[in-house]
C-alpha positions as CSV (number, residue, x, y, z in Angstrom):
1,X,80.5,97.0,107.1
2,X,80.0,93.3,106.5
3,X,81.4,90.5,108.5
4,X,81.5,88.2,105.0
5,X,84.5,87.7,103.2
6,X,85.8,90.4,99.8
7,X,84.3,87.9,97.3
8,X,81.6,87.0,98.6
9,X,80.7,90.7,99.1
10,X,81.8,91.7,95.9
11,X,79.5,88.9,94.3
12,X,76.4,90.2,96.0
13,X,77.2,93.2,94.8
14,X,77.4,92.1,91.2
15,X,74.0,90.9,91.8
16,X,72.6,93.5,92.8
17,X,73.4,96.2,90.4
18,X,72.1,93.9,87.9
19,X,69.1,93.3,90.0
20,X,68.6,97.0,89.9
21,X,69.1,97.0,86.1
22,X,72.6,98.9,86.3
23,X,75.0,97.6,83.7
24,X,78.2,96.1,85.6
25,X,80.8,98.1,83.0
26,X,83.4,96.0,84.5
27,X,86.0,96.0,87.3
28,X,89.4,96.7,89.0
29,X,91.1,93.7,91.8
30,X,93.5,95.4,94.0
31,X,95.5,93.8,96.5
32,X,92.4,94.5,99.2
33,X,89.6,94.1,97.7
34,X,87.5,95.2,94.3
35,X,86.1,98.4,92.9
36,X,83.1,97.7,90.7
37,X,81.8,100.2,87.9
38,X,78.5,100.7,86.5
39,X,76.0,102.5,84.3
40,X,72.4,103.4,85.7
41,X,69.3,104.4,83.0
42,X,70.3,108.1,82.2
43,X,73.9,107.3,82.1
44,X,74.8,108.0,85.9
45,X,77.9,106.6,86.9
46,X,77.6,104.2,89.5
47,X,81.1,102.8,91.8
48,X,81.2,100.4,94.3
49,X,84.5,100.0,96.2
50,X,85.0,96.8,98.2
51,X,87.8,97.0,100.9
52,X,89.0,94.4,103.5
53,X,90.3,96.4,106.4
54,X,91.4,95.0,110.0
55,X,90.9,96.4,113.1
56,X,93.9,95.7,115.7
57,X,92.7,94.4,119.0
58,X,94.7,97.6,120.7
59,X,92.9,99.8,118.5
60,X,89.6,98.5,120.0
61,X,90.8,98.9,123.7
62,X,91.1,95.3,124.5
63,X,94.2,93.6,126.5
64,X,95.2,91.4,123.9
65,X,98.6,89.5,123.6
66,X,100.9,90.9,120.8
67,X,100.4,88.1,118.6
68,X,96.7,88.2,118.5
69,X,95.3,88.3,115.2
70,X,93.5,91.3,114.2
71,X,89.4,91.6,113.4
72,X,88.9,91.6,110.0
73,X,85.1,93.3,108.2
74,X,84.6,94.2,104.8
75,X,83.4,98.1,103.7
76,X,81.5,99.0,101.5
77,X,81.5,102.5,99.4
78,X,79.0,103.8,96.8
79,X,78.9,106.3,94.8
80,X,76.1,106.9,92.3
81,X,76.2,109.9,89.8
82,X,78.4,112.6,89.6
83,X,78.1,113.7,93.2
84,X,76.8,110.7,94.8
85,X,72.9,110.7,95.4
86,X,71.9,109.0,98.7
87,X,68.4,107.3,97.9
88,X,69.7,105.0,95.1
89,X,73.1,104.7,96.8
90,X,71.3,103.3,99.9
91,X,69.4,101.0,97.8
92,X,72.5,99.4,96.5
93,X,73.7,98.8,99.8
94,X,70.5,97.5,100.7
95,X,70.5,94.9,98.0
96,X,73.8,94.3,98.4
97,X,72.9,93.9,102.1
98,X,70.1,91.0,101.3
99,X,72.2,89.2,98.6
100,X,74.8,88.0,101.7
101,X,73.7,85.0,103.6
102,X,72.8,85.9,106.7
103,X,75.9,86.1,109.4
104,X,74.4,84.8,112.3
């Protein structure tokens, strides 16, 4: 979960599959966010989904007025391979992870 903003997510990740020499194969813009594809050496299948969600402020037990705007975050998915290996997964979102300016 990142505190940054769809495209700016979505741009780090662009980076960083091509960082980690996956070949961006292209991508799909919905109305909340992006879902990236890719192609890893040995022609694994890699997909990064990039989703803006909210978070109400009743949902996160505060005593908020009704109008108050809800928290916003931005998730982020991979899946790498047919059945979704963790290592290079969790690299991705590492990189991806480093290729956000810092949000403090």
């Amino acid at each position: 979960y990142y505190n940054s903003d769809v495209d700016a997510v979505y741009k780090a990740a662009e980076s960083a599959l091509r960082e980690l020499n996956i070949f961006v194969t292209g991508y799909d813009k919905t109305k909340s966010g992006y879902t990236l594809y890719g192609r890893a050496v040995g022609d694994y299948k890699v997909l990064v989904d990039i989703t803006k969600r909210a978070v109400s402020p009743k949902a996160k037990g505060r005593n908020a007025a009704p109008a108050a705007e809800p928290e916003t975050y931005t998730e982020v998915s991979v899946s790498y391979g047919s059945f979704g290996d963790l290592a290079p997964s969790l690299q991705i979102i590492s990189k991806i992870s480093s290729n956000l300016p810092s949000e403090g």
